[in-house]
C-alpha positions in Angstrom: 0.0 0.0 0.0 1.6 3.5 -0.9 0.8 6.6 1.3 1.5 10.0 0.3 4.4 11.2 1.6 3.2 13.1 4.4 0.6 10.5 5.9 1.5 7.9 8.2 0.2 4.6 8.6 -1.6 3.9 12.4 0.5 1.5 14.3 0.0 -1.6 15.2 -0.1 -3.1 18.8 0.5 -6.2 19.7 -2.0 -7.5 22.6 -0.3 -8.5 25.7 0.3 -12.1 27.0 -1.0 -13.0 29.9 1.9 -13.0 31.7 2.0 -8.9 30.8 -1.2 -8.7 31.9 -0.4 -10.2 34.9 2.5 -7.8 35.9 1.0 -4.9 34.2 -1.9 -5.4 36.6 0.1 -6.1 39.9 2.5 -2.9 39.2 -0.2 -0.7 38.5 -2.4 -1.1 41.7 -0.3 0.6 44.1 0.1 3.7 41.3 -3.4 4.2 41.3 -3.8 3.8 44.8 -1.3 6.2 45.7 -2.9 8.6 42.8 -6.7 8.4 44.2 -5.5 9.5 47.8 -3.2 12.4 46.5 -5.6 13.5 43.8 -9.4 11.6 44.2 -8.9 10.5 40.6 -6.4 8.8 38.1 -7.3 9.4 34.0 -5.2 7.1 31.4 -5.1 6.6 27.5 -7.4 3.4 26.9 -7.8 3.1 23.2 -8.4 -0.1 22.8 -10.9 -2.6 24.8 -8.0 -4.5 26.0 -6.6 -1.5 27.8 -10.4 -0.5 29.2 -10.6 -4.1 30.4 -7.4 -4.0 32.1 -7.5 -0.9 33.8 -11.1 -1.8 34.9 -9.4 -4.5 36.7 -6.4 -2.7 38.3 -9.9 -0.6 39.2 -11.2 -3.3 41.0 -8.1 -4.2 43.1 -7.6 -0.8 44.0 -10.9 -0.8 45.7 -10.2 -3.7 47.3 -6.9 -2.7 48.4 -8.0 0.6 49.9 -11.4 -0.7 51.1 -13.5 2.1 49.6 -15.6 1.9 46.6 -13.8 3.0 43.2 -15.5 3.6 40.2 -14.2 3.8 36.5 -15.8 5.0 32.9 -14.4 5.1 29.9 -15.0 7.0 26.6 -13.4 5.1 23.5 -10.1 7.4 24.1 -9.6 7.6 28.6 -10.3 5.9 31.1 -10.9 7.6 34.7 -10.9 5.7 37.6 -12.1 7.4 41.0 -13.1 7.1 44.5 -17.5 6.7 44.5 -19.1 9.6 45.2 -19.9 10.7 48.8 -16.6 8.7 49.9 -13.7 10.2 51.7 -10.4 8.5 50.5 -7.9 6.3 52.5 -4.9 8.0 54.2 -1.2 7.8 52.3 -0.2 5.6 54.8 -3.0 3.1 54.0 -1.5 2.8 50.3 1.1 -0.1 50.1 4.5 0.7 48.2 5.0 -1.9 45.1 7.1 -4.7 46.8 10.7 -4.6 44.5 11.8 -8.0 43.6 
């Protein structure tokens, strides 16, 4: 396929394997965490439904971790996680720093 000269073609991604997934989702947490108590909310690129899937996930465990309920929406382009409305977010000493292996 030829494109003019000033036009570029979109990239491609390549999904990630589970085992991305995995550690994407695990490193993530605590950076979320820490970004709802400083800010009340955390906003990402999520361009693909594999990204809004995953960060709905790394949504989840954040609620979990900070035992307040977090919600997310997306749009097609970002994705904003944040704590429910009428909550007051956790402390920074109830966020846990990412273990380093």
């Amino acid at each position: 396929m030829i494109h003019p000269p000033d036009a570029r073609p979109a990239p491609r991604r390549t999904p990630l394997d589970a085992e991305e997934t995995a550690r994407a989702e695990a490193n993530f947490v605590p950076l979320v965490a820490q970004h709802l108590v400083a800010d009340g909310r955390f906003r990402i690129t999520a361009d693909t439904p594999e990204m809004v899937e995953l960060w709905q996930r790394v949504a989840r465990k954040v609620g979990d971790t900070l035992r307040r309920p977090v919600v997310s929406y997306a749009n097609g382009r970002y994705i904003v996680i944040a704590f429910d409305q009428g909550e007051d977010p956790a402390s920074p000493a109830e966020v846990e720093r990412p273990a380093r292996e």
